[in-house]
C-alpha positions as CSV (number, residue, x, y, z in Angstrom):
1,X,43.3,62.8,143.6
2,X,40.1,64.9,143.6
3,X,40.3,68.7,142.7
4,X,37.6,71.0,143.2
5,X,37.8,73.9,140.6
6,X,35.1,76.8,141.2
7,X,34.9,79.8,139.5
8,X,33.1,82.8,140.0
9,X,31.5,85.0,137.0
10,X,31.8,88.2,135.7
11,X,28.8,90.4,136.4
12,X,26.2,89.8,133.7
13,X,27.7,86.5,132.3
14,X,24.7,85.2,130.4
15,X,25.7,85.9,126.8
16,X,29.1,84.9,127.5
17,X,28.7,81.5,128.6
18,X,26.0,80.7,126.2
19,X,29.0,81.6,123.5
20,X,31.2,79.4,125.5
21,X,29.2,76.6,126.6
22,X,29.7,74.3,123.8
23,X,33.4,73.9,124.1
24,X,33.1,74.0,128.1
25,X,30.6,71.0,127.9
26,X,32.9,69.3,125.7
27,X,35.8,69.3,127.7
28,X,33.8,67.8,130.9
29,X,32.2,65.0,128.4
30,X,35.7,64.2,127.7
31,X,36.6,63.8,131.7
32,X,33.2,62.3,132.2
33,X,33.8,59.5,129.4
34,X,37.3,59.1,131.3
35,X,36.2,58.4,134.5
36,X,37.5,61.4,135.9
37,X,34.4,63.4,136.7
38,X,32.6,63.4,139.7
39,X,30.0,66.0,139.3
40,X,29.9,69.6,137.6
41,X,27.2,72.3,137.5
42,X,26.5,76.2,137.6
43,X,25.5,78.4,140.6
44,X,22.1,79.7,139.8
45,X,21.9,83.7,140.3
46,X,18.6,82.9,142.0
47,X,17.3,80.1,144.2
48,X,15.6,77.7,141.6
49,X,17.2,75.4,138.8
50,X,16.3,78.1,135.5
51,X,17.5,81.0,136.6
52,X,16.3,82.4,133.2
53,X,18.0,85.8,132.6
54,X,19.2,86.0,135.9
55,X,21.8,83.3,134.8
56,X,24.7,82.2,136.8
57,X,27.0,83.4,139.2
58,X,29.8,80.6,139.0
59,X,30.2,77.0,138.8
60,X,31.5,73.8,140.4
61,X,33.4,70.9,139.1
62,X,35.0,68.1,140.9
63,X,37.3,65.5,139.2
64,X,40.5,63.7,138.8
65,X,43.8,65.0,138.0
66,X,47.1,63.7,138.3
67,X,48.1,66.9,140.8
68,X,47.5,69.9,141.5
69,X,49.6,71.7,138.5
70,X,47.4,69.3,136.2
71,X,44.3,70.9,138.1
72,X,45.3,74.2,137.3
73,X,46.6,73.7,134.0
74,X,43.1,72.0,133.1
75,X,41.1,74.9,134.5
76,X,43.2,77.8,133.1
77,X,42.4,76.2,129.6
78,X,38.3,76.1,130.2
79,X,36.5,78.2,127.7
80,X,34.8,80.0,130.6
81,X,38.1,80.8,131.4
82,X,39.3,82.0,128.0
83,X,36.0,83.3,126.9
84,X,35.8,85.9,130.1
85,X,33.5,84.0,132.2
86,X,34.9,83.6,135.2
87,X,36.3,86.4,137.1
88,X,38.2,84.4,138.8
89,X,38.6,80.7,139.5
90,X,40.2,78.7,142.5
91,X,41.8,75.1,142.6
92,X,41.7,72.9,145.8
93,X,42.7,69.2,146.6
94,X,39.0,67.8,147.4
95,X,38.4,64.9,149.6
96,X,35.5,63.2,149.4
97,X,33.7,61.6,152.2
98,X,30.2,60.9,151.8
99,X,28.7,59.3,149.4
C-alpha cells in the first residue's frame, strides 16, 4: 500500500538539511531503484522552485510499504528526521487516484 509521509521543518532548516541531504537522498534512491517510490520533493519557503536562502518548509514523499508500522519505522529513521529537520512528521495510508 501507498504511504504519504510529510514532514514539516524546523524554523531556519537550510544548513541542516544541506548536512543531511546526502543520506536522505540515498535512502529514496534505494526505494526508487525498488519500485517503491512514487514521487518525493521539498516544500519551497516561497512560491518558485529555488527558494535560495529562503529554503524549505517541509517535504513530501509517497511510496510503498508493507504497512503502516513499516511507514513509520522507515520515516522515524530519515536523516531529516535524525538530523533535526523536521519538527515533526506525519504518516498516512495514501490512495492514489489519478494518474
Amino acid at each position: 500500500m501507498l504511504y504519504a509521509i510529510i514532514g514539516i521543518d524546523v524554523p531556519d532548516s537550510l544548513a541542516r538539511r544541506a548536512a543531511a541531504r546526502p543520506a536522505h537522498v540515498l535512502r529514496l534512491e534505494a526505494l526508487r531503484n525498488e519500485g517503491r517510490l512514487l514521487l518525493a520533493g521539498p516544500f519551497p519557503a516561497i512560491d518558485g522552485t529555488d527558494p535560495g536562502p529562503a529554503g524549505y518548509t517541509g517535504s513530501l514523499i509517497v511510496a510503498e510499504f508493507a504497512d503502516l508500522a513499516a511507514a513509520r519505522a522507515w520515516a522515524d529513521a530519515d536523516p531529516y528526521v535524525t538530523g533535526g529537520v523536521y519538527a515533526s512528521v506525519s504518516v498516512r495510508p495514501f490512495r492514489q487516484t489519478l494518474p
